[in-house]
N, C-alpha and C positions, 0 to 999 in steps of 0.2 A: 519579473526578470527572466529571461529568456535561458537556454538550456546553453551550457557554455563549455569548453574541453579547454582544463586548465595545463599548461604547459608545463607547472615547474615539477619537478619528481615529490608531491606530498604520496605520505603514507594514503591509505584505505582511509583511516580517521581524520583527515586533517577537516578542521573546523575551523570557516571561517569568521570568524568574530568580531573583528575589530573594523572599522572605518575604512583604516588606509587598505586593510584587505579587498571589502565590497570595493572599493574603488577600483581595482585591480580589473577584480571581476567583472564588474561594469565597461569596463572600456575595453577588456577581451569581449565579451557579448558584441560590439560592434563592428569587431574584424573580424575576418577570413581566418578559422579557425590556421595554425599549421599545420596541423599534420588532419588527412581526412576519416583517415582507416576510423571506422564507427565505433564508438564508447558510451560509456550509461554516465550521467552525470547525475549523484543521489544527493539530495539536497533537504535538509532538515529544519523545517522551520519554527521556531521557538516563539516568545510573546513582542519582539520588536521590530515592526518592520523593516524592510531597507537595510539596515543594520544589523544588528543584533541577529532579528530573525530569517539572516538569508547563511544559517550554520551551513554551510555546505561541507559534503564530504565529497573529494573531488575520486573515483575510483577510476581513471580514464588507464592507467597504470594495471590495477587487482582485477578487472572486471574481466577484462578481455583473458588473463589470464586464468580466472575460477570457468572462464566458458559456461558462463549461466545454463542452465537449461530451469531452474526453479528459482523464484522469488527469493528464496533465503541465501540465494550465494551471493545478492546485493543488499539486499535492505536490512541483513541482521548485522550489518556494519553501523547501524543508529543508534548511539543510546537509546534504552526506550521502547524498541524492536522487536519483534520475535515474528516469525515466519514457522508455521509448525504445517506437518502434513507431508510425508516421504512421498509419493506421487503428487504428479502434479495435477492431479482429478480432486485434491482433498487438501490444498492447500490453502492455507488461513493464517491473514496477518492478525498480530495483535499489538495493540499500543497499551501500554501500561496496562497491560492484560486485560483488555478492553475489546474483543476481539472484531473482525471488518463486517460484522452485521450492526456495530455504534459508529464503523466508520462512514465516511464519503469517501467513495472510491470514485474515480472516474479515467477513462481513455479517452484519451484527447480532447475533454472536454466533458464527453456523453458520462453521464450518472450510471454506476452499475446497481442497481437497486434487487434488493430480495433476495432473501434466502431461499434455496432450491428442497435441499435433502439434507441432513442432519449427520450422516458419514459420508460427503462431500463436500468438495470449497463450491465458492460463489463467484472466485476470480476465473477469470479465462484469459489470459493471455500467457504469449512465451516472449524470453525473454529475447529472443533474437531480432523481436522486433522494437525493443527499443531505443531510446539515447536517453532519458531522461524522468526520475523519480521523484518527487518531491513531494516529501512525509510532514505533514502537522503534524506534530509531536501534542500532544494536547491540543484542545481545542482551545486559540487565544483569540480570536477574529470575529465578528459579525459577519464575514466577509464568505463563511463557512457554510452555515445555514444548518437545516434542519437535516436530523438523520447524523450526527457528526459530534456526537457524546465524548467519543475519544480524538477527536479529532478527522485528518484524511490523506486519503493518498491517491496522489495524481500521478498517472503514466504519462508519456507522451510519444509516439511510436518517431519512428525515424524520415527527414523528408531529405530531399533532392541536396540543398544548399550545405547539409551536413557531412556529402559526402563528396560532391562537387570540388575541382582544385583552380584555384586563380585561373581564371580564363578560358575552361572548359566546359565547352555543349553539352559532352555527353559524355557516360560513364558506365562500368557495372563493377559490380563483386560480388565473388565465389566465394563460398565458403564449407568447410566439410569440418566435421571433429566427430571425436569417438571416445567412449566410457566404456571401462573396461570394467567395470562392477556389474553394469546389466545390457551389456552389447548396447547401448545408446549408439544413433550413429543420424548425426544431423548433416543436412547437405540445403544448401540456399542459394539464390540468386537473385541478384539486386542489380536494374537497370535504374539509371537515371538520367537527364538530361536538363539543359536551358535552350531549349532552342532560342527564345532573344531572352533580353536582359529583365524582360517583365514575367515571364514563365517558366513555371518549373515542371519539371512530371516527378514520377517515381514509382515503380513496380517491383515489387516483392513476391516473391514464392520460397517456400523452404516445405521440407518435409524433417521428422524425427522420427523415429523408428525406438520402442523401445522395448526390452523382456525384462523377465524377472530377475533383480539383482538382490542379494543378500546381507545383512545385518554384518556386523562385527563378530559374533559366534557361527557365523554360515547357518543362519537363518533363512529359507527362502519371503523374500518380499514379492509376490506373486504380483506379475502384470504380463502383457502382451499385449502391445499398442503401435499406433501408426497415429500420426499427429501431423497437419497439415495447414499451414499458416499464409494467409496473403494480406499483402498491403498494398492499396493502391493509393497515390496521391497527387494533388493536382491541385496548381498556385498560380494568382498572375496578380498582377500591380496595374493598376488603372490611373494614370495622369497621377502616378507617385503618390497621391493621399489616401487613396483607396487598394486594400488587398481582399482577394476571395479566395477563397480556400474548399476544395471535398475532399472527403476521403473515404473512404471504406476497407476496412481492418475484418477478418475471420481469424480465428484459431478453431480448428476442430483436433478432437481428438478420442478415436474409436477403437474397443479390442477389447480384449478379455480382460476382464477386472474383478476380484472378490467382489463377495456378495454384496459387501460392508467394505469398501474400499479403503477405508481408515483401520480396519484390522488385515493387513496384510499378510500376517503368518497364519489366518483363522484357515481351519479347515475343510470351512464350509466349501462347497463346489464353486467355482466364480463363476461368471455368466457373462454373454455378451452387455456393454454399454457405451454409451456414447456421450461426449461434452460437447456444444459448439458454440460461439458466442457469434454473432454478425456486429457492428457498430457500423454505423454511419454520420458522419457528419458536416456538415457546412456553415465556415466562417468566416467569418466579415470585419473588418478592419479599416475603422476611420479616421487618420491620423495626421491633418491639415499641422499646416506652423503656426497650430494655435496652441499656447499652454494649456488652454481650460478644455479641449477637445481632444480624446484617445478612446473611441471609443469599440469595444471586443465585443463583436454576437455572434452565438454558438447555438446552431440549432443541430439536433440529433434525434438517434434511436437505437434504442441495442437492446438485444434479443438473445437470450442464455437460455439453453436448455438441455436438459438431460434429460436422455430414454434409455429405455433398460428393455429385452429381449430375451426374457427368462425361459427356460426350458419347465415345460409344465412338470418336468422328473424332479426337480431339484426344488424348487421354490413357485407352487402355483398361487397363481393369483398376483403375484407381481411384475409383470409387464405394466409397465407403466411411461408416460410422458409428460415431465416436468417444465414447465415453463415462462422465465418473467422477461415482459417486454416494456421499457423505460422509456418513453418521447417526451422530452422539452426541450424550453428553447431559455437562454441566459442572455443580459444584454445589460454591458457594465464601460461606464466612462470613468476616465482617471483625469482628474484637474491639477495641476501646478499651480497654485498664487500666492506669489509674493510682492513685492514693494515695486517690481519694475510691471508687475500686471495692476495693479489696485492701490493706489499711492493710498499709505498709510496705517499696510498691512504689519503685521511684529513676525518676523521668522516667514519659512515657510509652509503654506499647508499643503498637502498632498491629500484632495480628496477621491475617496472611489466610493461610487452610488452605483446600485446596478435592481435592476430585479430578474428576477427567476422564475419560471412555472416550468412543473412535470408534472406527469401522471403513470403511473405504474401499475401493471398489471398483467397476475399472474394465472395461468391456466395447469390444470391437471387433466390428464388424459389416461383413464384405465379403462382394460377392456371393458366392453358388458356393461359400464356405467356413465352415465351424464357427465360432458365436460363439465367442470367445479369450478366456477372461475370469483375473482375479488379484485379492486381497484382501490387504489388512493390516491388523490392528487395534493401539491402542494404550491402554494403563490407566496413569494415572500418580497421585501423591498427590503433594503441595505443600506446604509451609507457610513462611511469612516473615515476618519481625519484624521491624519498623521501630520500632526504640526510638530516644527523642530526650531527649536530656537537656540541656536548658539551649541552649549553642551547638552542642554538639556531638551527633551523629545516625550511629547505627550498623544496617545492615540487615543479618542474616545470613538464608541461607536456605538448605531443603533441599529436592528434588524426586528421588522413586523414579519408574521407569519401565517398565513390561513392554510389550515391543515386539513382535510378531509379524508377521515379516516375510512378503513376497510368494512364497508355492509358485513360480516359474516366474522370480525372480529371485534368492531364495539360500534356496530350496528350503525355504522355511516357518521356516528358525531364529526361533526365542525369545532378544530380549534382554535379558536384566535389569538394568540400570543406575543409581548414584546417583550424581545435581551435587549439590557447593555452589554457594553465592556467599555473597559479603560486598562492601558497600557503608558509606562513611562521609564525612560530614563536616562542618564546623568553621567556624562564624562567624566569624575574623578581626578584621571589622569592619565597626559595623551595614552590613546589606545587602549582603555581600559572602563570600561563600563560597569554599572549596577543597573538591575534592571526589573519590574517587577509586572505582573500584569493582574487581571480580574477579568475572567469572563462569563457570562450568565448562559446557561444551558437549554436548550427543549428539544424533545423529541416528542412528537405525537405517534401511537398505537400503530405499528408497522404491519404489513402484511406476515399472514402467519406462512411460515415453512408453506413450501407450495403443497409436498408429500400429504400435506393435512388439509388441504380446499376438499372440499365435499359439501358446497352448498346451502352448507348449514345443518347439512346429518349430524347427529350426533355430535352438536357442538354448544359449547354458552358461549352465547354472544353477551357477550360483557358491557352493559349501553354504561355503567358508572366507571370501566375503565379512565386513568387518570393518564395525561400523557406526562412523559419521564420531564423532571426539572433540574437544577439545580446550577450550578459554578464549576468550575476550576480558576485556581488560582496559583502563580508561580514568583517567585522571587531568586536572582543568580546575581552574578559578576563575571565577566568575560574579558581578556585580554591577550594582547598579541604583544612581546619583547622581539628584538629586532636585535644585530650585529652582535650576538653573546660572546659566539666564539669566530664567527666568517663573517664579512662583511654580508653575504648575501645568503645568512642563514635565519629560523624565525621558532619562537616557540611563543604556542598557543593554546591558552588554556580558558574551562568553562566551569563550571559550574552553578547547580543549578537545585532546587527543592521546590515540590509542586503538592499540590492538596487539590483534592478535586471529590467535589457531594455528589451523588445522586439520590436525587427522593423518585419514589413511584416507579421502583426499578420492574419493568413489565418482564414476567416470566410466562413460558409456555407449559400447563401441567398436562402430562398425558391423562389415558386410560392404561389400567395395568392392573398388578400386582407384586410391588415392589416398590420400594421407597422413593418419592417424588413422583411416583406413577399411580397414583391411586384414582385418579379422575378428580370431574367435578360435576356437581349436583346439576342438572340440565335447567330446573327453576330457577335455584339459589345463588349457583355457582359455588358453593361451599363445598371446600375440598373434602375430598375419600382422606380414609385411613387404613391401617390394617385389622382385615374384618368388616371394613364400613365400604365398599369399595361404591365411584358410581361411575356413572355411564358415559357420559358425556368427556370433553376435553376443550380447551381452551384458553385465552391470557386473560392474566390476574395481575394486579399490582401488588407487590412484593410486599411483605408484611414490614420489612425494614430497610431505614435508608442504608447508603453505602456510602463509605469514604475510602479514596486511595491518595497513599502516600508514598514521596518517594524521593529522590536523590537521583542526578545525572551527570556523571563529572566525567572532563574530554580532556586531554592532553598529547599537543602534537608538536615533535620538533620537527626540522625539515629545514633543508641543504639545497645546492645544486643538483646532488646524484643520488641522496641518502634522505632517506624519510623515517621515521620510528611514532606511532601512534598509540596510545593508552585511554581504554573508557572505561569504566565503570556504571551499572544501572540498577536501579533497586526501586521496587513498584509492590507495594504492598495493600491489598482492599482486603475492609472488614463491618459488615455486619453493626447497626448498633445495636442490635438485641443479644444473639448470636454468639458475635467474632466471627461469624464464617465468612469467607471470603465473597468474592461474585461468581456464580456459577460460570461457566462456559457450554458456547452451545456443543463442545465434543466430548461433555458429560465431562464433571468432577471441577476442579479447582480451575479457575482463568491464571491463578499467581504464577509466577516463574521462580525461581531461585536467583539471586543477585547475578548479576553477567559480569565478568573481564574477561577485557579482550585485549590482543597484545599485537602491532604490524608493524612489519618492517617490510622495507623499498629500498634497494639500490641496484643503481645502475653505473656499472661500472665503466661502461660507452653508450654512446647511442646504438648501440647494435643489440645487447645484451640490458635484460631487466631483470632483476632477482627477486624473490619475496618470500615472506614467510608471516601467515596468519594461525594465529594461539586464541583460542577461546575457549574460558574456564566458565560452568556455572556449576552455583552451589546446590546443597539438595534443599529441598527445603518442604516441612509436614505442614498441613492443613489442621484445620482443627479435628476433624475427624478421627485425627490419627495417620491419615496416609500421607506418606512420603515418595515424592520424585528425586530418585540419585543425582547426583553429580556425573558430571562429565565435563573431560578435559579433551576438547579435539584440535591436530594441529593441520593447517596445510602449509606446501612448498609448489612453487610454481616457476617459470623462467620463459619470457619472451623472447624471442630471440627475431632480428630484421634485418635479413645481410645486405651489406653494399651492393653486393654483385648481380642483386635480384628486387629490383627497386619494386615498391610497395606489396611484397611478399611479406607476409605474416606468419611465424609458426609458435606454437606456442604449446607448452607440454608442463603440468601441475600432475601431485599427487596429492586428493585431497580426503581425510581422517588418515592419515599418513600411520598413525600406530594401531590400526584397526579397532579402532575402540565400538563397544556394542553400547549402544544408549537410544533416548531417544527427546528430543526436543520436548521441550514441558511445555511449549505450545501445540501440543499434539495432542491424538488421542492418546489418554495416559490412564491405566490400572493400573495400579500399587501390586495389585494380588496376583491378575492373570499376565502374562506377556501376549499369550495367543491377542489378548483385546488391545494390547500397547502398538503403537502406530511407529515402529525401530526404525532409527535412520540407517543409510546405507555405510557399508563396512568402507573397507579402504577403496578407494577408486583413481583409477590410474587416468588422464584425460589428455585428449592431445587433439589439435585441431590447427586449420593451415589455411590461411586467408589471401586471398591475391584480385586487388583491385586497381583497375586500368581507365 
């Protein structure tokens, strides 16, 4: 389902659920959006296809008003969500605290594979270059693949037709905004055109500019950065059945950054570094007036790397260059058949087959020593059938997988694997659904942190590594009420409980002297202890499986002008030996504390939007003993689009409005130190001013 800008004023939260909603939705995807000015449309998808699982949260309203500059000003509006990492160098999603080295991530298609450095994110993008998110909440789908434990999350950056208005060639827009927490000061430009009715273009430059801003207590959050993003893009339609599509998307972004970029108030000396991602990609689109023919191929490359530029005074020996580059190619057909294609068919089915290959592979580069390099490849095939009959809607599916694991982390094994899943459910009553799903899990043995390639120095290679297995499994009910109090008002509600196993949970144990860091035996692999220390480091299969549990419940009313949103999310993993939770790779607990969140929208004309976003979480202790506090954060925001200045944009938010000092439990988090806690920014004044012609 294509990226869409929903017209009516929902809240931040509004979830679409119900039938006669997707229908809605569906048949806006096929027109000329109204209004052009560029929006994020985040969409969260659950175990039911088409239905069920197309929850969207429409943010075309809140988004443009938070003026993104970090992942967490859109996507921790998901049940389910969290975005942790106060710079956007060290930013990391996580799904039911599962964090985005279980997920599938991809830009516009292209796989971002591999983890880089361990106080760094793996993402590279900004948000100014998108329109559209769309979050597997869990992994329900064959459709997903390998690498995709928790699920995944798909970008998709902005093209020509989005911004394009009825009957124009050509276009651009300006854009500037500014944060007054850490002198943020973004400025962008966006051409586009059709010169005829079959092509599109699209060029993108922006610059962000950003210094150190401050904690809630006037903490300094030490940065100094310059961030530079381009998008090119380019589309055309060949005798209508046929479209071709390139693009090429950068984000870089370079300056002065703590040593440990995830401990922002440490005191250590910062040092020059740099993030940059490249992607490329080219897509093909075959889509005759036949129902059994639709068919998507997406071939790519993207290329993520981080260098550091250390001052031999401060930190010798670590100059270093990190680096994973991703090439495959995907190629997926969707069938239609029912009674009017195949007499004698029952309901209809909606098949998707596709197969998939990448290969990934990561380099390290330090002074004085031999590039380190490692590779994996994977080939999978797919196919899944969403048959619907009547009320009731059944999706089975199956996914093969040849997995070729990393030489220098479990010594090149091949693994060959096949999931089900199955998915169904059952109208009740109009607009009101139950729904449950089953899906079977694999991961095979990932590439290790790049920071860690050395060739096989000082490493066990682990040849009885087992690759990660297991399920997730969900059961909810979803509905949509219609004309309660206004003819043309709607309340929507969700709920949802999921359970989800992992066996062979693969961990990375250093070399050290200190708890979890003791090594491993370079023969044996049999872990150090204290006193016992050894030499080596490398992945092990976790002594115990893990299960997480959880709860996700959405509630939206919505009006013509007024919106009001309510979620609640709760994701708890545990150990069956233990109790402990699943580690995180930014050390200590993956758990979060339960999320509410509270939105309201209203517009009191079309000139003027109001809003005001409330999100409460609780604290919540590990078994260790450590506890992450609570924090209550509020923002206010207001659009404003005067008549007298047609497609002017201004738009002015104040977001942790009470200056509260916390810091995301998706982040790096000590209980003990702060200096090691990764603090979000204090109060931040925003204001930014759009003008497209």
């Amino acid at each position: 389902m294509g990226a869409v800008t929903f017209s009516s004023r929902l809240s931040v939260l509004s979830i679409g659920i119900a039938t006669a909603l997707f229908s809605q939705v569906a048949n806006a995807a096929e027109a000329m959006p109204s209004t052009t000015l560029q929006t994020i449309t985040v969409t969260a998808n659950t175990s039911i296809r088409d239905e069920l699982q197309e929850e969207a949260v429409y943010i075309d309203n809140y988004t443009p008003a938070a003026q993104a500059s970090h992942l967490s000003d859109f996507l921790d509006v998901i049940p389910g969500v969290e975005v942790g990492g106060t710079s956007t160098v060290n930013q990391r999603i996580r799904v039911r605290g599962l964090d985005d080295t279980n997920l599938k991530v991809t830009i516009d298609g292209a796989r971002q594979e591999g983890a880089l450095f361990y106080h760094m994110g793996d993402i590279t993008i900004d948000p100014d270059l998108l329109k559209r998110a769309e979050v597997s909440v869990g992994n329900n789908s064959v459709t997903l693949g390998n690498d995709a434990l928790g699920g995944a999350v798909a970008f998709e950056t902005i093209d020509a037709a989005d911004l394009l208005k009825p009957g124009q060639k050509v276009g651009a827009k300006l854009n500037v905004g500014y944060g007054s927490n850490n002198d943020e000061l973004l400025t962008s430009a966006t051409v586009y055109g059709a010169p005829t009715d079959d092509i599109d273009l699209l060029a993108y430059y922006g610059k962000r500019d950003t210094d150190s801003g401050e904690d809630g207590s006037g903490r300094e959050l030490f940065e100094d950065s310059e961030s530079e993003n381009i998008l090119l893009k380019a589309g055309a339609y060949i005798n209508d059945d046929h479209r071709v599509g390139a693009s090429f998307s950068r984000t870089e972004k370079e300056g002065i950054f703590p040593f440990r970029p995830d401990f922002p108030s440490l005191t250590d000396d910062p040092i020059p570094q740099k993030v940059n991602r490249d992607t490329y990609t080219l897509d093909y689109n075959f889509n005759p007036l036949n129902a059994l023919v639709d068919v998507d191929t997406t071939i790519y490359q993207t290329e993520t790397e981080i260098s550091r530029d250390n001052d031999a005074d401060v930190s010798p020996g670590y100059d270093w260059q990190a680096q994973v580059e991703t090439t495959g190619a995907k190629i997926e057909n969707t069938s239609v058949i029912d009674n009017s294609v195949f007499e004698g068919v029952t309901g209809t089915h909606k098949l998707i087959a596709g197969v998939e290959h990448y290969k990934k592979e990561s380099q390290m580069a330090r002074e004085g020593r031999d590039t380190a390099t490692d590779e994996a490849k994977n080939t999978s095939v797919y196919l899944e059938d969403q048959w619907r009959m009547g009320k009731f809607s059944l999706t089975p599916g199956v996914r093969y997988d040849r997995y070729e694991s990393p030489e220098f982390v479990s010594g090149g094994e091949t693994y060959d694997n096949v999931v089900g899943a199955l998915a169904a459910s059952y109208e009740i009553a109009p607009s009101t659904q139950v729904f449950a799903s089953y899906t079977q899990l694999f991961n095979g043995p990932d590439l290790a942190q790049t920071i860690f390639n050395s060739n096989g120095d000082s490493i066990y290679v682990n040849n009885d590594l087992k690759a990660e297995e297991g399920y997730n499994s969900e059961v909810g009910v979803a509905t949509t009420l219609r004309g309660l109090t206004t003819a043309d008002d709607a309340l929507q509600l969700s709920a949802k409980y999921f359970h989800s196993n992992i066996e062979n949970f693969q961990q990375f144990v250093r070399t050290g002297d200190r708890a979890g860091r003791y090594g491993l035996n370079c023969t044996t692999g049999e872990r150090g202890s204290p006193g016992n220390l050894q030499d080596c480091q490398g992945m092990i299969n976790s002594d115990e499986d893990y299960e997480i549990k959880g709860v996700e419940l959405a509630a939206n009313y919505s009006t013509d002008n007024f919106g009001m949103g309510l979620s609640y999310a709760r994701a708890r993993s545990e150990g069956d030996k233990t109790g402990d939770s699943i580690p995180s790779v930014s050390g200590g607990s993956a758990d979060s504390g339960d999320r509410y969140m509270v939105n309201l929208d209203y517009a009191p004309s079309d000139v003027v939007d109001l809003g005001w976003r409330s999100t409460y979480v609780a604290s919540i202790t590990d078994n260790q003993g450590d506890t992450k506090s609570s924090y209550d954060v509020h923002d206010i925001y207001m659009n404003y689009a005067p008549r007298q200045l047609e497609n002017v944009k201004a738009t002015v938010g104040v977001y942790n409005l009470f200056d509260e000092t916390y810091a995301s439990h998706a982040s790096r988090y000590n209980a003990i130190s702060d200096e090691s806690t990764d603090f979000e920014p204090g109060r931040n004044i925003k204001a930014s001013l759009t003008y497209q012609f």
